[in-house]
DSSP file (Angstrom, degrees, kcal/mol; ACC not computed):
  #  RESIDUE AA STRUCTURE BP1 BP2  ACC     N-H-->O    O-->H-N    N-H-->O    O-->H-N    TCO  KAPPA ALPHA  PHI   PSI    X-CA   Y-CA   Z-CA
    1    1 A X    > >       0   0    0      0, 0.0     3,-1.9     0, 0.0     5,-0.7   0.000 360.0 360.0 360.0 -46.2  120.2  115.6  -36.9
    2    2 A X  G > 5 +     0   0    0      1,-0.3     3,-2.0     2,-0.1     4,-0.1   0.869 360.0  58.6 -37.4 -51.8  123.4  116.7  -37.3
    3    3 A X  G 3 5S+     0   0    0      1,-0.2    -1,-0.3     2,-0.1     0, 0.0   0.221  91.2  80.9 -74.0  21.8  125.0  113.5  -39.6
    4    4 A X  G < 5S-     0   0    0     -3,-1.9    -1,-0.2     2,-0.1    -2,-0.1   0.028 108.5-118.6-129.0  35.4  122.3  114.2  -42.1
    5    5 A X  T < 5 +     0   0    0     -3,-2.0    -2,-0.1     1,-0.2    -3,-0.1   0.475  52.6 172.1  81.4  -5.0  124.1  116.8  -43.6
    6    6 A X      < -     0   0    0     -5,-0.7     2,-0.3    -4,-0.1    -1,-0.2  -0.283  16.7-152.6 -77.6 139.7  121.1  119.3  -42.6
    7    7 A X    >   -     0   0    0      1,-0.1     3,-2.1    26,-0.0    -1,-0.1  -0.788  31.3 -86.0-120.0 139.1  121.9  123.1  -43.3
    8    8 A X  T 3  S+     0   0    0     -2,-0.3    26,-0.2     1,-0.2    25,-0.1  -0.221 114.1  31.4 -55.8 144.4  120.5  125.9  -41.5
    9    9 A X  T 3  S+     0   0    0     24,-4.8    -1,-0.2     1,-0.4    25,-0.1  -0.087  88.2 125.4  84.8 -25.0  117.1  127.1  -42.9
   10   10 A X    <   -     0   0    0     -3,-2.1    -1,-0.4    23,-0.2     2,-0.2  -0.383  52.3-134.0 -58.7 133.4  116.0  123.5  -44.1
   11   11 A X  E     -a   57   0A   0     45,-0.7    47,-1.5    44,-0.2    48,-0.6  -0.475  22.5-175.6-106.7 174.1  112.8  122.3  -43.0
   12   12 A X  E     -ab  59  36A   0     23,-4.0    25,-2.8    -2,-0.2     2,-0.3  -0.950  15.8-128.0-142.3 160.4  111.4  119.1  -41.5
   13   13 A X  E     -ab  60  37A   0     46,-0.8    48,-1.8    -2,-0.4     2,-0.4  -0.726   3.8-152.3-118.4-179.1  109.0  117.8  -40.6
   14   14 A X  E     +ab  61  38A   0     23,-1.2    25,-1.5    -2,-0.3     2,-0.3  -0.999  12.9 172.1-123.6 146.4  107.2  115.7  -37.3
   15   15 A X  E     +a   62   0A   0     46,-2.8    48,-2.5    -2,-0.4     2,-0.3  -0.814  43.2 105.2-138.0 114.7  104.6  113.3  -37.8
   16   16 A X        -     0   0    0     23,-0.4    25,-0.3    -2,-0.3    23,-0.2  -0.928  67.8 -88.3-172.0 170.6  104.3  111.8  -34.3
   17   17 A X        -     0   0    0     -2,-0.3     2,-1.1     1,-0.1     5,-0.1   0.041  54.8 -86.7 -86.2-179.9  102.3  111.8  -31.3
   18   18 A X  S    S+     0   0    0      4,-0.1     2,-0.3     2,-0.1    -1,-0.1  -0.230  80.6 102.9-117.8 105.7  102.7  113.9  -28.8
   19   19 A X  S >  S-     0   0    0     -2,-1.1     3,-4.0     0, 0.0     2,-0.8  -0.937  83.2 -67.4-147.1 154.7  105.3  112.7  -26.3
   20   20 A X  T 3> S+     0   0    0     -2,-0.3     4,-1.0     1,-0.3     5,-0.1   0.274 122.5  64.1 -15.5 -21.8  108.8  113.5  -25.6
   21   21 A X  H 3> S+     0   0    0     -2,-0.8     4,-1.3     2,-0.2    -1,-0.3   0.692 102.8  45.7 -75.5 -52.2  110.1  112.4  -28.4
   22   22 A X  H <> S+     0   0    0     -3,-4.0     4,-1.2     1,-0.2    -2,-0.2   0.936 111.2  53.5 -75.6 -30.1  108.3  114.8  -30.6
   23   23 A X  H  >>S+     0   0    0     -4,-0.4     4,-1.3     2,-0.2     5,-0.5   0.871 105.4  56.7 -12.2 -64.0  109.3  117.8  -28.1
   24   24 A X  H  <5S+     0   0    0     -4,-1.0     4,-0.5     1,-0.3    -2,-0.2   0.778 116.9  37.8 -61.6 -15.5  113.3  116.6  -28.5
   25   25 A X  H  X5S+     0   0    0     -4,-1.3     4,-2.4     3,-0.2    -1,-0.3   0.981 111.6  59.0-105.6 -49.2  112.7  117.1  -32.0
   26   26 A X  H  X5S+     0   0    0     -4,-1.2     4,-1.7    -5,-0.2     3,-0.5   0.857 122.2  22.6  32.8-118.0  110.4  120.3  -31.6
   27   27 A X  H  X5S+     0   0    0     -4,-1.3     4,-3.5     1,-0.3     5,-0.4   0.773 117.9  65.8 -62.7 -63.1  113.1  122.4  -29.7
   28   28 A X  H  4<S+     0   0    0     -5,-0.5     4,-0.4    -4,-0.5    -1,-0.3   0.863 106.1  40.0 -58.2 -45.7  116.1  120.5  -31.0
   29   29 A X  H  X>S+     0   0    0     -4,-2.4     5,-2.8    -3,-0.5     4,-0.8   0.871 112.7  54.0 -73.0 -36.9  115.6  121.5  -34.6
   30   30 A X  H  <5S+     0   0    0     -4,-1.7    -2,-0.2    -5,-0.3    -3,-0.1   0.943 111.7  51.8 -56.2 -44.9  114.5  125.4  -33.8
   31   31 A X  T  <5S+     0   0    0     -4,-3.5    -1,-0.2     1,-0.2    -2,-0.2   0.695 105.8  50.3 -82.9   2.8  117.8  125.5  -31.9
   32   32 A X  T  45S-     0   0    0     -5,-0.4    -1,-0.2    -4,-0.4    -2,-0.2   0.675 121.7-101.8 -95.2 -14.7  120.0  124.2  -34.7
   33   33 A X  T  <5S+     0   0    0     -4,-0.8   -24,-4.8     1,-0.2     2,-0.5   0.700  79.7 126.7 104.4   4.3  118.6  126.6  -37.1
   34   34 A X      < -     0   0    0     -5,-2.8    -1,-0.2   -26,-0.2    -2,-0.1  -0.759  62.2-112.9-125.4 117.8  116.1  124.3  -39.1
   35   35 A X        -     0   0    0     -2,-0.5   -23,-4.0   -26,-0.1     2,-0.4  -0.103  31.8-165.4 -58.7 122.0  112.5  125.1  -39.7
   36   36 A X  E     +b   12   0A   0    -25,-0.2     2,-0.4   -10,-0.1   -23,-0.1  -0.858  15.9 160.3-121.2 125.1  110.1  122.6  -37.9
   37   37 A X  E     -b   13   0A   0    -25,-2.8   -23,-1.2    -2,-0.4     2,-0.1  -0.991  32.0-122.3-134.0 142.9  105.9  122.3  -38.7
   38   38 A X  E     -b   14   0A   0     -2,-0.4     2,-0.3   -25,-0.2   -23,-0.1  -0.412   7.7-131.6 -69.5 161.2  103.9  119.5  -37.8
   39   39 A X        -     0   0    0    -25,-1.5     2,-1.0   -23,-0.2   -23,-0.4  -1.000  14.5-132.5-134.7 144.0  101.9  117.2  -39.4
   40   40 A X    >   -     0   0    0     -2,-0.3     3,-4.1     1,-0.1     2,-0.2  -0.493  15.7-163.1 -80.9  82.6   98.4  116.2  -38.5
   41   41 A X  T 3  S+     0   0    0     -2,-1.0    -1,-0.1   -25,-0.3    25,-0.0   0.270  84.2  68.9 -98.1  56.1   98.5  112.7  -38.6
   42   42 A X  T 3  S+     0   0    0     -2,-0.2    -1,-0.3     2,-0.1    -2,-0.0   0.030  87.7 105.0-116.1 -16.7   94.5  112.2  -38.7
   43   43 A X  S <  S-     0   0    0     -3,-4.1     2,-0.8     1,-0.1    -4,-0.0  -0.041  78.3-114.0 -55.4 164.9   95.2  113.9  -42.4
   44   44 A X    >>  -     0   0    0      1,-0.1     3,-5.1     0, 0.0     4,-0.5  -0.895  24.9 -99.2-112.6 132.0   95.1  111.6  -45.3
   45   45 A X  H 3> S+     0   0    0     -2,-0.8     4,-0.6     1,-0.4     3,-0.3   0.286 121.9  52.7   5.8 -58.2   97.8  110.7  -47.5
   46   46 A X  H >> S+     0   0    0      1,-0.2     4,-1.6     2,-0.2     3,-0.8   0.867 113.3  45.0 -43.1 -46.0   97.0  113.0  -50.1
   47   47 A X  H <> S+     0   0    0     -3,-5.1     4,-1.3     1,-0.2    -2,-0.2   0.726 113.4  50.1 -83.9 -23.2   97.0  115.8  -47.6
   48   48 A X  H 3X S+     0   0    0     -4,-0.5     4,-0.6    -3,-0.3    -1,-0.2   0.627 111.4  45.9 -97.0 -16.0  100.2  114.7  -46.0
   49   49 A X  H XX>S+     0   0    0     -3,-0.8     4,-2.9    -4,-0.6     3,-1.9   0.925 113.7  53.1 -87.0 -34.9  102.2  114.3  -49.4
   50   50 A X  H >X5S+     0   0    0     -4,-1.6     4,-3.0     1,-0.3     3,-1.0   0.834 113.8  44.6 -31.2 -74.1  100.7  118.0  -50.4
   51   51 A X  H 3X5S+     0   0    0     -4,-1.3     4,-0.8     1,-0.3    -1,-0.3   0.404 116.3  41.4 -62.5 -33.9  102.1  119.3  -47.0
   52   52 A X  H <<>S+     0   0    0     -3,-1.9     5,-1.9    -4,-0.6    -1,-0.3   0.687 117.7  47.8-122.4 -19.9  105.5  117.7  -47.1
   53   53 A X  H <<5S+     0   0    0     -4,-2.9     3,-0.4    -3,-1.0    -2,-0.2   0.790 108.5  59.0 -45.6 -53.7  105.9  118.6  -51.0
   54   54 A X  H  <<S+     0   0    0     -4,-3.0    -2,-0.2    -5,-0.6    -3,-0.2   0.942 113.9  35.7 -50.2 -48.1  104.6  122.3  -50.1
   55   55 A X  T  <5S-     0   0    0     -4,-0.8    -1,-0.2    -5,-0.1   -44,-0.2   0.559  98.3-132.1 -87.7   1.5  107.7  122.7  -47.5
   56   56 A X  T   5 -     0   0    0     -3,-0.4     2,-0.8    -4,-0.3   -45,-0.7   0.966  36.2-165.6  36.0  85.0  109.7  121.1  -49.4
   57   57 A X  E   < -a   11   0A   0     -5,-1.9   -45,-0.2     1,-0.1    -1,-0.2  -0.547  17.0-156.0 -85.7 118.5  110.7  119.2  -46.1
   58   58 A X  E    S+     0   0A   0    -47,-1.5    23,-1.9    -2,-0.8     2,-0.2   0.983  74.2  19.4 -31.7 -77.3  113.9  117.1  -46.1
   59   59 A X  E     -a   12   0A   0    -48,-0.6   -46,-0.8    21,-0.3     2,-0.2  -0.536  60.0-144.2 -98.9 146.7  112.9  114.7  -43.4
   60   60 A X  E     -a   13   0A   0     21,-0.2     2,-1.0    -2,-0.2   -46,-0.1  -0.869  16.7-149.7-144.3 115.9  110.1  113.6  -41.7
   61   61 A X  E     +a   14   0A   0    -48,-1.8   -46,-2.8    -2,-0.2     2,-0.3  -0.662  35.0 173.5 -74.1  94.5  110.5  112.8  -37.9
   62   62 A X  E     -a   15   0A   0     -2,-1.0     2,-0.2   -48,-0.2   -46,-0.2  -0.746  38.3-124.3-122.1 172.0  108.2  110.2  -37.0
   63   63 A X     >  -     0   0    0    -48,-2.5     4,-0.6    -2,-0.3     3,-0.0  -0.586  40.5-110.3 -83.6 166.1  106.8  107.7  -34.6
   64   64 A X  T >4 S+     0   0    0     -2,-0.2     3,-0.5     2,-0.1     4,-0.3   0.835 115.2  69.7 -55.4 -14.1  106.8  104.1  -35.4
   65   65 A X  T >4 S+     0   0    0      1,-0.2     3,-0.6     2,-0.1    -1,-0.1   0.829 106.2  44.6 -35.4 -83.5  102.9  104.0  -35.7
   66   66 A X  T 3> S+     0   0    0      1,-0.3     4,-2.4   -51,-0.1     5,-0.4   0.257  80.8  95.1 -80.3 -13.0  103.6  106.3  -39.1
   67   67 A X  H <X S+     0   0    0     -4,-0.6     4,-1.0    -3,-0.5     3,-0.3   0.916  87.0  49.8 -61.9 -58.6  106.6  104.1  -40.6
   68   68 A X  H <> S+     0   0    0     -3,-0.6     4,-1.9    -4,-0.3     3,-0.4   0.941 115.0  47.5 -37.9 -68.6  103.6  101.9  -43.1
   69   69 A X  H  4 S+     0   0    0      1,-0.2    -2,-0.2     2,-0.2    -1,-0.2   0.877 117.9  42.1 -61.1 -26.9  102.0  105.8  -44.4
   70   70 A X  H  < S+     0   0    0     -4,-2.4     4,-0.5    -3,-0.3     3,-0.4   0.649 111.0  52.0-102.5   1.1  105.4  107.0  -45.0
   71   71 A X  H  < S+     0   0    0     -4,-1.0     4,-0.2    -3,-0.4    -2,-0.2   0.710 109.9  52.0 -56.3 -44.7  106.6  103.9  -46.6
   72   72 A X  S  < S+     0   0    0     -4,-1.9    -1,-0.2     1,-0.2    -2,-0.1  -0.555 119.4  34.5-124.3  62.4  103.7  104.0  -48.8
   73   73 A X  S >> S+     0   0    0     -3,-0.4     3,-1.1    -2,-0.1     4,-0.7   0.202  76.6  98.2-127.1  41.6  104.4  107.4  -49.8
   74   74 A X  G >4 S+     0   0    0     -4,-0.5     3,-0.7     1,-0.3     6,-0.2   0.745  72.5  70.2 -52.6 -39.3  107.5  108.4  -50.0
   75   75 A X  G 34 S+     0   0    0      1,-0.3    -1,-0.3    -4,-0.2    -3,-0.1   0.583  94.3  60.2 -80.7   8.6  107.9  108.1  -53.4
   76   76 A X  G <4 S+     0   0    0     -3,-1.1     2,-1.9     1,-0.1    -1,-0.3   0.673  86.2  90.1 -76.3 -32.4  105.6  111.0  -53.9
   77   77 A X    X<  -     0   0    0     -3,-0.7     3,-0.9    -4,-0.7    -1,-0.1  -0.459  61.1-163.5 -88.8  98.5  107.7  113.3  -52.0
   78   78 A X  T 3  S+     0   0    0     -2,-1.9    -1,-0.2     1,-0.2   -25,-0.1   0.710  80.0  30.2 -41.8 -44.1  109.8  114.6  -54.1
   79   79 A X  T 3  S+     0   0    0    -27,-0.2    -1,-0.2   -20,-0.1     2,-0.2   0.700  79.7 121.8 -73.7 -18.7  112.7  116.1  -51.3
   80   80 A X    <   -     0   0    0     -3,-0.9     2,-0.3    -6,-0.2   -21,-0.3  -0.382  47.2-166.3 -63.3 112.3  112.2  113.6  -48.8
   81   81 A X        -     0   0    0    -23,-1.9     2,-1.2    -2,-0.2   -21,-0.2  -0.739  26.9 -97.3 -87.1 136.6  115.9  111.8  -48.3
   82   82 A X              0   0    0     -2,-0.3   -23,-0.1   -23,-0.1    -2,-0.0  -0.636 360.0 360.0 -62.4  82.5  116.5  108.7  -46.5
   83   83 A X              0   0    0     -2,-1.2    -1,-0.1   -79,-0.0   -24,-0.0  -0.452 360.0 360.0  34.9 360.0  117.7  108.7  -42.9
């Protein structure tokens, strides 16, 4: 997390299943000092660009399932930087 410049208070997000991965990310980001919400990803696309516009999220921490839905809408999210 650290090499992408991320400042304390910035949020992220996860959209991932729930397995170790999403935990490391979970925990790892509260103890650096960046605000971390899930995202529900049974939402739809509309609901997921709302959500990640609304937090104005940086990032989004996903699994690979998700890589195709956030491919095909990223360019709606306005903050989202590339990773």
């Amino acid at each position: 997390m650290q090499r992408w410049e991320l400042k304390r208070g910035d949020r992220i997000a996860t959209l991932a299943w729930n397995d170790y991965r999403h935990m490391e990310t979970y925990y790892g980001s509260a103890c650096s000092g960046f605000v971390c919400h899930t995202i529900n990803p049974r939402l739809f696309p509309e609901q997921i660009v709302y959500i990640i516009n609304h937090a104005e999220d940086r990032y989004v921490f996903l699994d690979p399932d998700f890589w195709p839905l956030i491919e095909g809408i990223a360019s709606q999210c306005a903050g989202l930087r590339a990773g």
